[in-house]
C-alpha positions as CSV (number, residue, x, y, z in Angstrom):
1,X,-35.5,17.6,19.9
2,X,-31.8,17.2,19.8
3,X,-30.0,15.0,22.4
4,X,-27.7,16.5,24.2
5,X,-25.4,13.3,24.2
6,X,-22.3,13.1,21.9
7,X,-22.0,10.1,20.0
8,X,-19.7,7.6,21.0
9,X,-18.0,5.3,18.5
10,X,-18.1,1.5,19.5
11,X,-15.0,-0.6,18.0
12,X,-15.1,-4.8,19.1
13,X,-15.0,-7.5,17.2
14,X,-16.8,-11.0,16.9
15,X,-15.4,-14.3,16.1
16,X,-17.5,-17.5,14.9
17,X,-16.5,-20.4,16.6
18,X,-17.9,-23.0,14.7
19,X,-18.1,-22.6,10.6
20,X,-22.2,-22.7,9.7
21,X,-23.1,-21.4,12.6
22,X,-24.5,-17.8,12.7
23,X,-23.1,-15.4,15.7
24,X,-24.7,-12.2,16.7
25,X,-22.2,-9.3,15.8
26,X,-22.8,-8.2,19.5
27,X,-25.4,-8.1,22.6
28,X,-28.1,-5.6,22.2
29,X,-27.1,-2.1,21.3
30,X,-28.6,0.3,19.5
31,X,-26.8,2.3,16.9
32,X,-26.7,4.4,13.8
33,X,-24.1,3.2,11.7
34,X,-22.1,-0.2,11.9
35,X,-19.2,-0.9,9.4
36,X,-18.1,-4.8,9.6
37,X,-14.9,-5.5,8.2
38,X,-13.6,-9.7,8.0
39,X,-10.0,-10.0,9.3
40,X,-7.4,-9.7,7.7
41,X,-5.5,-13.2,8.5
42,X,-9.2,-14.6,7.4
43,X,-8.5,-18.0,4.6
44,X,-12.6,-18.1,3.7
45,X,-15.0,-16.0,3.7
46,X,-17.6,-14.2,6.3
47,X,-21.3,-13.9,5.7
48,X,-23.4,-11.3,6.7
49,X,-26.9,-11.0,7.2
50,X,-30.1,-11.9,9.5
51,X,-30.1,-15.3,11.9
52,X,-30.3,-17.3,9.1
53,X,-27.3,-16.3,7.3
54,X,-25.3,-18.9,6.0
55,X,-22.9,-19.0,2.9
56,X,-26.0,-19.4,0.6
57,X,-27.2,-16.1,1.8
58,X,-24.7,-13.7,-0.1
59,X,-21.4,-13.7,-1.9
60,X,-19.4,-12.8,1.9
61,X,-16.6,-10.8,2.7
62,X,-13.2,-12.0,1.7
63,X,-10.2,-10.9,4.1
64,X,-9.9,-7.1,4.8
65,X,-13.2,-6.3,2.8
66,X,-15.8,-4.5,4.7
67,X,-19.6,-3.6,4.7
68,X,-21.2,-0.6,6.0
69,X,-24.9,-0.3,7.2
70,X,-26.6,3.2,8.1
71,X,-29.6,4.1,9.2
72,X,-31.7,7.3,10.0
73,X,-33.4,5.6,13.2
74,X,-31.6,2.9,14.7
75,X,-30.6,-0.7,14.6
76,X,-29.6,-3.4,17.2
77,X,-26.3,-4.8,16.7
78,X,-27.8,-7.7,18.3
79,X,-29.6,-8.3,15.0
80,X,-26.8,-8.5,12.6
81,X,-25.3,-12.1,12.6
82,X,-22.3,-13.4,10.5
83,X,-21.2,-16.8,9.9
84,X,-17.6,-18.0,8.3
85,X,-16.2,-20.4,5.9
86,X,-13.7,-21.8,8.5
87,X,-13.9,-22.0,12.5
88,X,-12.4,-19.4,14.4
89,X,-12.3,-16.6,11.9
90,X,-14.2,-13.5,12.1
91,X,-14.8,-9.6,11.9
92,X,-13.9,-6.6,13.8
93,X,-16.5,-3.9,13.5
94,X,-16.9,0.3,14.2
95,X,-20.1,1.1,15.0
96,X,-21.4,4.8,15.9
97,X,-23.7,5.0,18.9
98,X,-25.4,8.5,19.5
């Protein structure tokens, strides 16, 4: 059955305070696509991944490069985390809510 609801695109962003500590990309939502892209006045890197993401976890995102996830169901922004180099720096994301 097709919903009769257009999708909506969702556009924040989400800062980590304190370096080597993960931060959920956002409170629960559910969506179909999310692309994460680190900022561009970034000076380390951003990590993406699950809760325990850390610098260990993956190679990161330098400044301006971005990651896209999809998905034919859904996924909960609320489970993506990313954690940063350097305090204070951070993503802005696009995500596509149907």
């Amino acid at each position: 059955m097709a919903s009769s609801e257009s999708p909506q695109i969702i556009s924040s962003e989400a800062t980590v305070t304190t370096a080597g500590t993960a931060v959920a990309l956002s409170s629960s939502r559910r969506v179909k696509s999310v692309t994460i892209r680190a900022k561009a006045a970034n000076t380390g890197q951003i990590y993406v991944g699950g809760s325990d993401v850390d610098s260990t976890v993956n190679d990161g995102l330098d400044a301006s490069e971005s990651v896209t996830f999809e998905t034919v169901g859904w996924m909960e922004l609320a489970d993506i985390y990313i954690d940063a180099d350097t305090n204070g720096e951070g993503v802005d994301f696009y995500a596509v809510k149907a």
